[in-house]
Structure formats: C-alpha cells, structure tokens
C-alpha positions as a Python dict, from the first residue, in 0.01 Angstrom:
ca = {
    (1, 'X'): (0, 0, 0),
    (2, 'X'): (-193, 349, 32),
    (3, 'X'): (-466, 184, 186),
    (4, 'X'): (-252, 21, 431),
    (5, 'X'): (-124, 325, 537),
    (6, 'X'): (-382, 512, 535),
    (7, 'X'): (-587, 249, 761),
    (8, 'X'): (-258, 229, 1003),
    (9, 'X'): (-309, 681, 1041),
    (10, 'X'): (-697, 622, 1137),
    (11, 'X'): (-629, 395, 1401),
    (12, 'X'): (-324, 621, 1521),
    (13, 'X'): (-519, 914, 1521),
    (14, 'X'): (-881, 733, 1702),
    (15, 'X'): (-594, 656, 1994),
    (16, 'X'): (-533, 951, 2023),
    (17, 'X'): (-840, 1130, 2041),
    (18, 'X'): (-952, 861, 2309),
    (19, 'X'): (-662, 937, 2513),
    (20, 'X'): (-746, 1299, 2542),
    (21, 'X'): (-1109, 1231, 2611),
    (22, 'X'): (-1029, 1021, 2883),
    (23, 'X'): (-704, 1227, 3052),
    (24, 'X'): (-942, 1567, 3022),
    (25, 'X'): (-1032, 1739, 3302),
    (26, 'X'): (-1392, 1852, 3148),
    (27, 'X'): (-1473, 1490, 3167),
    (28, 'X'): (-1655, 1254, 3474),
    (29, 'X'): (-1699, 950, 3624),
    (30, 'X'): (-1860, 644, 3395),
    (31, 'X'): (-2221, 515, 3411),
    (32, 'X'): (-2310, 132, 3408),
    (33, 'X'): (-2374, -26, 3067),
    (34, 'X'): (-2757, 110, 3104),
    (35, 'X'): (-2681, 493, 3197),
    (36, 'X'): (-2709, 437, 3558),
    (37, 'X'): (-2527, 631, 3767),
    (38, 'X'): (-2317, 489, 4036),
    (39, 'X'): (-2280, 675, 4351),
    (40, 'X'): (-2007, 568, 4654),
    (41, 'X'): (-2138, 753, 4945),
    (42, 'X'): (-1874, 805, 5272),
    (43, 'X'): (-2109, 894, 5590),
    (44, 'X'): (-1966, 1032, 5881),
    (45, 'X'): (-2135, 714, 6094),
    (46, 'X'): (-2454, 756, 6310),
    (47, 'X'): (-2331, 1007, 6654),
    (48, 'X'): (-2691, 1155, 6638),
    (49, 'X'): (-3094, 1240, 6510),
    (50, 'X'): (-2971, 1507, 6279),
    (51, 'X'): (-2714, 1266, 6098),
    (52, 'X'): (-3015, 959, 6132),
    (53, 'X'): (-3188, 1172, 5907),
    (54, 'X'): (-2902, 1285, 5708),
    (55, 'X'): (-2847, 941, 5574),
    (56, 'X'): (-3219, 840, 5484),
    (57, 'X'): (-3281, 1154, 5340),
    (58, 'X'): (-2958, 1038, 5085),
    (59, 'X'): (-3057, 654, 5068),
    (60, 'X'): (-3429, 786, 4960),
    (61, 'X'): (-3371, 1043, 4694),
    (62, 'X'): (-3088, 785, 4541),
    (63, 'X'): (-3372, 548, 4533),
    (64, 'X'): (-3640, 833, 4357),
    (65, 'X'): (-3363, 972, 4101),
    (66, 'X'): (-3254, 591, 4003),
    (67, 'X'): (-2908, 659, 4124),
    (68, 'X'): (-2726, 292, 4270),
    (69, 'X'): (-2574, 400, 4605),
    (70, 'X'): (-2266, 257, 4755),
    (71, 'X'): (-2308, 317, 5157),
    (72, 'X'): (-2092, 297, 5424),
    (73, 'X'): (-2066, 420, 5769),
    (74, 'X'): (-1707, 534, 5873),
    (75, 'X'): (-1833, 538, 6248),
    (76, 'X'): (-1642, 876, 6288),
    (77, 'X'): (-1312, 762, 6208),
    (78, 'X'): (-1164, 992, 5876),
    (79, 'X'): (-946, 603, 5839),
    (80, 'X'): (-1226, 474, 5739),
    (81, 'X'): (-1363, 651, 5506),
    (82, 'X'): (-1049, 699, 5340),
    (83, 'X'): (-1082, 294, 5306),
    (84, 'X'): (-1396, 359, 5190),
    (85, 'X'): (-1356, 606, 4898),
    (86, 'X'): (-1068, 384, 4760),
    (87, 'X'): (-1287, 125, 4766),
    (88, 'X'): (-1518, 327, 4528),
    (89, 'X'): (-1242, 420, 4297),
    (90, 'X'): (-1128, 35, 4243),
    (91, 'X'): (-1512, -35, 4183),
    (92, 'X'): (-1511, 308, 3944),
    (93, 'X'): (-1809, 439, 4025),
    (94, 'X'): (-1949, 711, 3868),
    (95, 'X'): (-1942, 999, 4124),
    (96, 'X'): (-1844, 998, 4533),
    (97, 'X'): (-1940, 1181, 4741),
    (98, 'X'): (-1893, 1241, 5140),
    (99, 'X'): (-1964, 1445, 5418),
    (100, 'X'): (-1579, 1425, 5594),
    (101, 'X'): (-1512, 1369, 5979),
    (102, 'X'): (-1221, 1655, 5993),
    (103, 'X'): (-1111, 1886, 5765),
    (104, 'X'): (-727, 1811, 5645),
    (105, 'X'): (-618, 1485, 5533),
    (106, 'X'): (-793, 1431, 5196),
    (107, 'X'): (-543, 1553, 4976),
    (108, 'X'): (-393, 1224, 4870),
    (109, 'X'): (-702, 977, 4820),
    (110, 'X'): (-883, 1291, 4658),
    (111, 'X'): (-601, 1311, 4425),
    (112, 'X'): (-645, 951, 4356),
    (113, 'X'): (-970, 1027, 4272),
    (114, 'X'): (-897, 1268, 4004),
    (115, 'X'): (-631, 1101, 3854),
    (116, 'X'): (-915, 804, 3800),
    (117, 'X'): (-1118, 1027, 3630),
    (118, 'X'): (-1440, 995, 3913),
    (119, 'X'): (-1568, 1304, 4049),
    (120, 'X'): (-1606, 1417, 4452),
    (121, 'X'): (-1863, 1623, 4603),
    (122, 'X'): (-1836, 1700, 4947),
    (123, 'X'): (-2185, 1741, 5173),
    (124, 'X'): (-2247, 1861, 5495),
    (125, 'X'): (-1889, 1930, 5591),
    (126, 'X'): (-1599, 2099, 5371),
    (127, 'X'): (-1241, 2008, 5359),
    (128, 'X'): (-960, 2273, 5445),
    (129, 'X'): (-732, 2215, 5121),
    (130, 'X'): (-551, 2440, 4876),
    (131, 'X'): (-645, 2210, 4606),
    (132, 'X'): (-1035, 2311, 4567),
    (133, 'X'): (-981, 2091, 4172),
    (134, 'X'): (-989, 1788, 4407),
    (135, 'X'): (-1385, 1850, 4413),
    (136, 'X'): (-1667, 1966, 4185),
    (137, 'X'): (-1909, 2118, 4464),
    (138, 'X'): (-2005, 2166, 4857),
    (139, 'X'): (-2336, 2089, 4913),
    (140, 'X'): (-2380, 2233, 5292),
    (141, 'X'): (-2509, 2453, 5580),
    (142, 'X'): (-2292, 2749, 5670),
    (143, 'X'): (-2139, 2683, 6024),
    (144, 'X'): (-2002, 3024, 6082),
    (145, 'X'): (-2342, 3190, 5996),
    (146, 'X'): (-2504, 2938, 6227),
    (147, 'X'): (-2221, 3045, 6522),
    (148, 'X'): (-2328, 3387, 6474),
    (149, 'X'): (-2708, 3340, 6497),
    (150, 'X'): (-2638, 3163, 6823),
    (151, 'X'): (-2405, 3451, 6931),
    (152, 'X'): (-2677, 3724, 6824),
    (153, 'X'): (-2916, 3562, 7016),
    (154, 'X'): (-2690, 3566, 7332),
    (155, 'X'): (-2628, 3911, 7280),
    (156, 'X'): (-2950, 4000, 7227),
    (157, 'X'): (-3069, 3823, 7565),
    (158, 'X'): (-2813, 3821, 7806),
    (159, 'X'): (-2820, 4088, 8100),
    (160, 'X'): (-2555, 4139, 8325),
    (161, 'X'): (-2237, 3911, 8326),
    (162, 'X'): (-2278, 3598, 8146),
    (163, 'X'): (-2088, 3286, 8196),
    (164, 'X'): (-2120, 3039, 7886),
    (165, 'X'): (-1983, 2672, 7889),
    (166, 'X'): (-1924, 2570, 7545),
    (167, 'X'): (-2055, 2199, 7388),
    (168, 'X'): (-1791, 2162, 7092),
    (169, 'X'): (-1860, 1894, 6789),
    (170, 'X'): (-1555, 1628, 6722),
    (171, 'X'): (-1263, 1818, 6718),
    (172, 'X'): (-1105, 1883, 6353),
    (173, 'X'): (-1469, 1912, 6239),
    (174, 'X'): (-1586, 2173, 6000),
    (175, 'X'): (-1902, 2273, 6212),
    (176, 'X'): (-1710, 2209, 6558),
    (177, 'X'): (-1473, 2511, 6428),
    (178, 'X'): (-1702, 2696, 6210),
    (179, 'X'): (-1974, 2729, 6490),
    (180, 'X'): (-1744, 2811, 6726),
    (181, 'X'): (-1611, 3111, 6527),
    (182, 'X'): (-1892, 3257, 6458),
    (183, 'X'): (-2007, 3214, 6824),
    (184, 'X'): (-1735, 3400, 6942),
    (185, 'X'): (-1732, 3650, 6655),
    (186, 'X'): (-2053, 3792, 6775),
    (187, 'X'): (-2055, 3752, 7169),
    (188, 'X'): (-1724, 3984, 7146),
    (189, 'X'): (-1934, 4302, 7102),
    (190, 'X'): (-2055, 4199, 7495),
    (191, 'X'): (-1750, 4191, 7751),
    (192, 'X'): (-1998, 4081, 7997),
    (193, 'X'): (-2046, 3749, 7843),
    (194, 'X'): (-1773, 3502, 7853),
    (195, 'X'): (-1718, 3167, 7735),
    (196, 'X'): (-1555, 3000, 8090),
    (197, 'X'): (-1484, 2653, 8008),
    (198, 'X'): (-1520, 2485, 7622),
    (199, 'X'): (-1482, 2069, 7573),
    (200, 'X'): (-1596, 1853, 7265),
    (201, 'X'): (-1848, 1614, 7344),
    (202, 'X'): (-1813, 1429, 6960),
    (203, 'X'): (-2192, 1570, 6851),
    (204, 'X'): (-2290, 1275, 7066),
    (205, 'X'): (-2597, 1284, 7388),
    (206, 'X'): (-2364, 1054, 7574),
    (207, 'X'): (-2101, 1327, 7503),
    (208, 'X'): (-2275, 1589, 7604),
    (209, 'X'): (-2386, 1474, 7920),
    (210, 'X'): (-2055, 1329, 8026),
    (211, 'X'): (-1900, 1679, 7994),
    (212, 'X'): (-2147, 1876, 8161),
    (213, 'X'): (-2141, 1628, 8407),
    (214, 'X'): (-1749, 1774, 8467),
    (215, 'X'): (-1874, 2155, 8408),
    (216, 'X'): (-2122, 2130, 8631),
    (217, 'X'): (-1873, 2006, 8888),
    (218, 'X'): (-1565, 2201, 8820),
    (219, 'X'): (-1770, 2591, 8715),
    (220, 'X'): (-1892, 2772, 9022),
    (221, 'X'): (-2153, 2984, 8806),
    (222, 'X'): (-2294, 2881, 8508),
    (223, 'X'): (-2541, 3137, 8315),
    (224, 'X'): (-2578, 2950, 7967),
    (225, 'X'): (-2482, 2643, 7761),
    (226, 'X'): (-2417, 2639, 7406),
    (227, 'X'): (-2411, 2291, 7235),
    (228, 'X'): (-2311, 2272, 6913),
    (229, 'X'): (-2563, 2026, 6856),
    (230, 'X'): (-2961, 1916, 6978),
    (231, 'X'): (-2782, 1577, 7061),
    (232, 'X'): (-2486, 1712, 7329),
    (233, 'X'): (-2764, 1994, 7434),
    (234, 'X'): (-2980, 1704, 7534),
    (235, 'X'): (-2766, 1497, 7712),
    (236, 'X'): (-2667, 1833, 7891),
    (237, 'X'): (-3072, 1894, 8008),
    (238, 'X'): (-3008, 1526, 8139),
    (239, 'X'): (-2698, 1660, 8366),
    (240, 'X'): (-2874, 1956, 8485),
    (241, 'X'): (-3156, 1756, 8620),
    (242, 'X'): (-2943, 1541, 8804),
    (243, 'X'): (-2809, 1839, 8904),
    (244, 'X'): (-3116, 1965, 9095),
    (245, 'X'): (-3140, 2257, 8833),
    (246, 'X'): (-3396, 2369, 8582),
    (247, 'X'): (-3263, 2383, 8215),
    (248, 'X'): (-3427, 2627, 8047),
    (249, 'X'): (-3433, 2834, 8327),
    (250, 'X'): (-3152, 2826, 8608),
    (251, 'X'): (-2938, 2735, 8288),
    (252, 'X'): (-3044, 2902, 7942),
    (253, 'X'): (-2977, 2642, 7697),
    (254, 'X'): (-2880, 2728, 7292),
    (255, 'X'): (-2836, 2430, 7051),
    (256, 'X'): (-2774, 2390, 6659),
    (257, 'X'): (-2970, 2115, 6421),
    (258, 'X'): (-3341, 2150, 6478),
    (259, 'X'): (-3397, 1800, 6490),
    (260, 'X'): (-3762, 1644, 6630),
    (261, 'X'): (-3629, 1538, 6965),
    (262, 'X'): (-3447, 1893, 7020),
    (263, 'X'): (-3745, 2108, 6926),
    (264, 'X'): (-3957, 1910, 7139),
    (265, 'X'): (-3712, 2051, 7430),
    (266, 'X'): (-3778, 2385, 7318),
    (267, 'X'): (-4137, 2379, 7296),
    (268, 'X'): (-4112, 2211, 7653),
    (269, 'X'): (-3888, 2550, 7764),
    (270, 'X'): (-3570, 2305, 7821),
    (271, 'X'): (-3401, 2473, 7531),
    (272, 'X'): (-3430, 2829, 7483),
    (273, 'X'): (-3308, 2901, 7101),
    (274, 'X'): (-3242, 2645, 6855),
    (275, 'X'): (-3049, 2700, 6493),
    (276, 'X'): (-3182, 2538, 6217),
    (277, 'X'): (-2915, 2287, 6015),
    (278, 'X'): (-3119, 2108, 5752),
    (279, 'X'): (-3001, 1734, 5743),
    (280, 'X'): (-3228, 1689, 5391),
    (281, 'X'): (-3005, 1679, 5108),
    (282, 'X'): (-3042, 1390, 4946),
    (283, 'X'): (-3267, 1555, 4712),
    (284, 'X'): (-3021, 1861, 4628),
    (285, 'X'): (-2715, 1578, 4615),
    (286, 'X'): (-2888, 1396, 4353),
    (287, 'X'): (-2945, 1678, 4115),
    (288, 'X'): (-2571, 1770, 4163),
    (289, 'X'): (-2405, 1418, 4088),
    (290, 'X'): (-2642, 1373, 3751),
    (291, 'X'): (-2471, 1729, 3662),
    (292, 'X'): (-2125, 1641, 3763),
    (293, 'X'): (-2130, 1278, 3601),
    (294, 'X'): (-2286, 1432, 3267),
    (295, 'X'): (-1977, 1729, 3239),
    (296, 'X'): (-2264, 2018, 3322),
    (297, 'X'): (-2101, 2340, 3567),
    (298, 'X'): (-2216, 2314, 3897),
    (299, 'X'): (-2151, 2621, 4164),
    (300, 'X'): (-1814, 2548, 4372),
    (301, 'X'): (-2085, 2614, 4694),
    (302, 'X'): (-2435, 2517, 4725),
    (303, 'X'): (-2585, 2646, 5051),
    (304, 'X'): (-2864, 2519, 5233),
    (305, 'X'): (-3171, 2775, 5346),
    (306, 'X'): (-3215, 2735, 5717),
    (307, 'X'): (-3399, 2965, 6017),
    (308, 'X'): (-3368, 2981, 6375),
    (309, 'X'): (-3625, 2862, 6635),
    (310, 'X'): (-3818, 2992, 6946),
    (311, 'X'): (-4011, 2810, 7191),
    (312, 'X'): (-4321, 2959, 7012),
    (313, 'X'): (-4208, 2891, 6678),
    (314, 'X'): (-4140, 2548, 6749),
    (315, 'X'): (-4466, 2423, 6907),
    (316, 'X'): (-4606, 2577, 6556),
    (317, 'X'): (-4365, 2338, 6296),
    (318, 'X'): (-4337, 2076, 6527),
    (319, 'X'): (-4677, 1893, 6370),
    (320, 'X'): (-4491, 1902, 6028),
    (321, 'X'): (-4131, 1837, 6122),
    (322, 'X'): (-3976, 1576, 5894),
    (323, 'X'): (-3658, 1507, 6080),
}
C-alpha cells in the first residue's frame, strides 16, 4: 500500500513540474526531434531592390546556420501575414519572426503567440504596442536617425528658400513615419526650407513615379525631392526626365536604402545624397533566434551600423556592393 502511494505522489508531482516548465515565461519555442530549429518567417512581399535583398540575405544565412525556414510573402497586406503567423503557430515552430507592414494591429495574434509558448522577433520594422512581452528582440535600422541624416544634409546644402516634395513609404509603416520625423526634426532649424506637398508612393518605383508625375504638375517650384526610398527616388528621376528637367541638378534628389541600382544614380549625379539602410540581416537574425529558442537574453533592440553616401563615395563601394 506505501508503495502505491508513494508511486501515485511521483507521478503527481512530475505533472506538475512539467506544467510549470511549459506555462513559464523563461521558456521558447520547440526544436524538431533532431535539434533543428524551425523558423516561420512573415516578409513584407517584394515592393523593391532593398527588400529583394532583404529576403535572400534571410533565405541564405537560414540555409548556412541549419535553421528550416517557413517563407511567405504577405505582398504588403498586414491580413496576410497575420494568416501567415497563425499558420506558424498551428505548425509550432520554433521561433517567428517578421518584418510588419504597419505598426498597430499585432496585439492579438502576438498574444496568441505567447500563449503557445513560440517566440517573435520583429526585423526591419517595429510594432507600436504597449505590450513589448509580445516579442524577444528588434533586429533593425533606426528610421528616425536615418530622417535626420537626410535632414542634416538638406540643411547643410540648401541656400536660399527651399521647396521639398516629400516621397513617403506605405502609410502606417515604421520607416514611412520614422523617416519622416526625423526629416522634419532637423530641416526645422532652416525656415527657408519647406516641405510643400508630401504623398506615399508604397516604397514602390511605380509609386514614386506616379506621384511625382502629380507634383510635378500641381507644384510651381520644386527645389528638392526626398524619397524615402532608392525605389520611389528612381521612379521620380524617371518623371523628371519626362519632364524636360535634369535630376540631380534642376531637382536635387535625397533617397534612403543604398541599394545597387540607387547608388548607381548617385555616382551618375541623378541622386545627390543617399542614406545607407542595410537590408543584410539574415546573418544577425540567425544568431538571435538560436538565442531566443535556447532561453539565452537577447537585447530588447539590436541596431544595424549604416553610413551615408556621396556621389564620390559611391563610385568608390560600388565595385563591392552586395545588394
């Protein structure tokens, strides 16, 4: 009989040290039967060169560190990828991770995402939530930093009054308001220059052309364009020249990315300053989810080291340019 019941108090208290380790919050997502680690990847979709590289960059280093990726393209619609992240919980993968069209929304499938025990990190883009448990890191540029090199260069070069039309990113989007802030933070010590008409072309070259197109049509004067982009800034330089104008020149161009096709521009004097936004970080992802899936600390915010570009600077690195 006191075997019995001892026996019966082993098995009562194994439950219930399994339920604790699997309700914890210091724990992570599973790994398949051999240790690999599962990752369900969101992407934004494919709107341009800097996001082309983006994804390879990811599929690649998944491939080096051994890590089975789960992709999908939400084609820039934040439905989508919410499909697509509880699509990754119901096949419990070990870690997801996303880089998020817009900011707000995520609470709910995020929470669904703790409560299953799988751990999120967001890349590229942040969320704007007052539940920062809902993720283990942000692996990302700084968009408000990258605003305000734009703006310093402005400031720096501008003489005289300035008129600025404004490329935006996809409206709701964590660079798109970011870049703009920091723009504007920095272009306010200069009364002179002023921002006369602002528009989102989606981070797309169709985009961007399309609403220069209308600027070019409905702005008497026009001094500068910033894109925040290479993509919109591109299909802009193909407005201009319909135009009859010079970019570069009878229109001072300023972009954001640093991708091949836009510092080709700039070493060609289309594009007068680009600011660098490093789309490789597949690499730094990689390290990150083997942390978060094995319990380690991780920083709440991992930033990415970036520069800025001239003309002369990028007929240098162009040679060498990756992406």
């Amino acid at each position: 009989m006191l075997k019995k019941i001892t026996t019966v108090a082993s098995v009562v208290l194994l439950s219930a040290l399994t339920a604790c380790g699997s309700g914890g919050g210091g724990s992570t997502g599973s790994t398949t039967p051999g240790g690999t680690i599962t990752m369900g990847f969101a992407q934004v979709g494919a709107e341009s060169g800097w996001r082309t590289a983006n994804t390879k960059s990811i599929q690649d280093e998944a491939k080096t560190a051994g890590i089975d990726l789960k992709f999908s393209d939400a084609q820039q619609k934040q439905e989508n990828q919410i499909k697509a992240i509880r699509s990754y919980i119901q096949q419990k993968v070990s870690v997801i991770a996303f880089s998020p069209v817009v900011e707000t929304g995520w609470d709910t499938v995020l929470l669904e995402a703790k409560r299953a025990n799988i751990p999120v990190i967001l890349t590229d883009r942040s969320i704007d939530s007052d539940d920062t448990s809902l993720y283990k890191t942000f692996l990302g540029s700084d968009f408000v930093e990258e605003g305000r090199k734009a703006g310093d260069w402005l400031v720096a070069n501008a003489s005289g009054p300035t008129n600025v039309v404004e490329l935006q990113g996809t409206t709701g989007a964590a660079p798109a308001i970011d870049r703009k802030k920091g723009f504007e933070e920095k272009i306010a010590s200069k009364p002179d220059i002023k921002v006369v008409a602002s528009q989102t072309g989606d981070f797309t070259r169709s985009g961007g052309k399309q609403v220069m197109e209308a600027f070019l049509k409905s702005q008497p004067k026009i001094d500068v364009v910033y894109a925040h982009n290479d993509d919109m800034g591109l299909g802009a330089i193909e407005a201009i020249k319909a135009a009859g104008k010079v970019p570069g020149k009878d229109i001072k161009i300023i972009t954001v990315d640093a991708v091949k096709d836009g510092m080709q521009a700039l070493a060609n004097g289309e594009i007068n300053f680009i600011v660098e936004c490093n789309p490789l970080l597949g690499k730094q992802l990689m390290e990150l989810a083997k942390k978060v899936v094995a319990g380690e600390q991780v920083p709440e915010r991992v930033v990415t080291e970036e520069g800025t570009f001239t003309q002369e600077q990028a007929k240098a690195v162009l040679p060498q340019r990756q992406y």
